[in-house]
N, C-alpha and C positions, 0 to 999 in steps of 0.2 A: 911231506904229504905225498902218498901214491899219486901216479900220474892219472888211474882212472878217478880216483875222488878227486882231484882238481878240476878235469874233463864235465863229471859232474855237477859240479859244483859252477861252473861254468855256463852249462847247457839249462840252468836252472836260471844264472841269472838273466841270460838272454830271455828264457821263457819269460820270466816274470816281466822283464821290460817291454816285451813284446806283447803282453795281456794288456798296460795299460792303453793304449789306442783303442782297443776292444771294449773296453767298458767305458772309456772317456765319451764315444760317438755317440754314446746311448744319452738318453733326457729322463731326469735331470740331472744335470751334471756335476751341480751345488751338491745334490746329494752325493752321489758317488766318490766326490772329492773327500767332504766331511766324511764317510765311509773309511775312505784309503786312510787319510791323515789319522782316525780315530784309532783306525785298526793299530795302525804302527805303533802310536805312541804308546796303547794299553797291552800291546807286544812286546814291547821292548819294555818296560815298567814289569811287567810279569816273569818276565825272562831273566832281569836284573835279580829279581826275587829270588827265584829259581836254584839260579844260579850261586849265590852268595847264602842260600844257605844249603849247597852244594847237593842239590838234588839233581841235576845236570850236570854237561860238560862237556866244551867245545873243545875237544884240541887240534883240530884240522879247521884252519881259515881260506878263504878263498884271497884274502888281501893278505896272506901270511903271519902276519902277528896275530899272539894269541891274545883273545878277547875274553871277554865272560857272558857274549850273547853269539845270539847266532843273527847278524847283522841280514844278512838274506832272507830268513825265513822270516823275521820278526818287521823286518821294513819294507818286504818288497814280495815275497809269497804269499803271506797269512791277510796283508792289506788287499790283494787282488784277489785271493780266495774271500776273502770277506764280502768286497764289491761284488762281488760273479753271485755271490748264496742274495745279496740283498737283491739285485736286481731279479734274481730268480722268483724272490717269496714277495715282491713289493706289493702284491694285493692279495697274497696267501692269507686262508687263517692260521691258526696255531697249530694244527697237529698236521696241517701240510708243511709248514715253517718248519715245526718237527720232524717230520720224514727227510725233509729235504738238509735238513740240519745233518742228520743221521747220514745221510748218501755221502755230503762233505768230508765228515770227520771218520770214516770207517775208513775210504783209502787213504787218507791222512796218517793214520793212525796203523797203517799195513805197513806204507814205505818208512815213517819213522823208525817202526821195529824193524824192519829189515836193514836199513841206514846204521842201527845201532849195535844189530848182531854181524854186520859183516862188512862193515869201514869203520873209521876211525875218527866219523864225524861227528856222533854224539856218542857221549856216556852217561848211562843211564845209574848215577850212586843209588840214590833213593826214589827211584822213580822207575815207574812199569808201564804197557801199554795201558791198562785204565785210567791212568792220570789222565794220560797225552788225548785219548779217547774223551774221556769225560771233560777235560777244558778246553778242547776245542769245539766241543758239541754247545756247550755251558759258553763260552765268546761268542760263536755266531748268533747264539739268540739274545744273550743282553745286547751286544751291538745291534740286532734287528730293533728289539724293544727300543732302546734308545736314539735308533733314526727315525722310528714310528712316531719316538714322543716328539721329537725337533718337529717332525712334518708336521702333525698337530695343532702341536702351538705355535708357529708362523703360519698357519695355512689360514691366509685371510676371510675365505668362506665359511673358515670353521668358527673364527673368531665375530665373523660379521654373525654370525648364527645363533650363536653365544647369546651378544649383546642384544639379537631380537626376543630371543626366548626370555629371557630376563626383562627386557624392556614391557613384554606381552605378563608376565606375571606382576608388575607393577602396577598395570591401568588398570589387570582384573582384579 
């Protein structure tokens, strides 16, 4: 691996370790956790995908052996870029969730292509910037949807509200 993609690759993972205390300090935390953990796992699930039916390809690693993910972007960028858009849109509606989704994945989606046209850290077989574009934009909104719906259905107020309205259409 060239010494500047390792440098790289490096200054990447520090950033990302360096984001979590940024978004941990914030409230609430349960979310942000469930956020990071979600991210990674349907990251690296997707990636596996990706990969094995050879639409990507990593052959530059930061821990040197070759993989068939890209362990940094998939476990430790894309879960803090996920936390950073959810904290952003936490009482957005939709088409700000949208814009803001769009701001995300457009430089996302600049340095991949630039990543891909001039090092050796991804290869792009069957895959272009509108993939990469469109399911990064397409991730942060179902993970929004899907911490919205967690918040919902554990949100005791909501639940308590529930059972009044119902309880209120029984007597009437």
């Amino acid at each position: 691996m060239k010494q500047m993609e390792k440098g790289f690759l490096g200054f990447l993972t520090l950033l990302g370790l360096a984001m979590i205390p940024v978004w941990f300090n914030k409230r609430p935390r349960k979310d942000w956790t469930i956020v990071f953990l979600l991210a990674g796992f349907l990251s690296g699930m997707l990636d596996m995908f990706a990969t094995a039916h050879k639409l990507i390809r990593y052959p530059s690693q930061i821990f040197g052996k070759k993989m068939n993910i890209s362990l940094l972007f998939d476990y430790l960028l894309l879960p803090n870029i996920g936390v950073l858009y959810n904290q952003l849109t936490y009482k957005s509606g939709f088409w700000l969730a949208l814009i803001r989704a769009l701001l995300f994945s457009i430089p996302m989606t600049i340095v991949e292509y630039l990543l891909e046209k001039h090092t050796n850290l991804i290869v792009w077989q069957k895959w272009n910037w509108f993939y990469t574009f469109a399911s990064v934009t397409i991730f942060l909104l179902l993970e929004r949807a899907f911490m919205a719906f967690i918040r919902k259905s554990v949100n005791p107020l909501h639940l308590l509200k529930k059972k009044f309205i119902k309880l209120k259409r029984t007597i009437a």
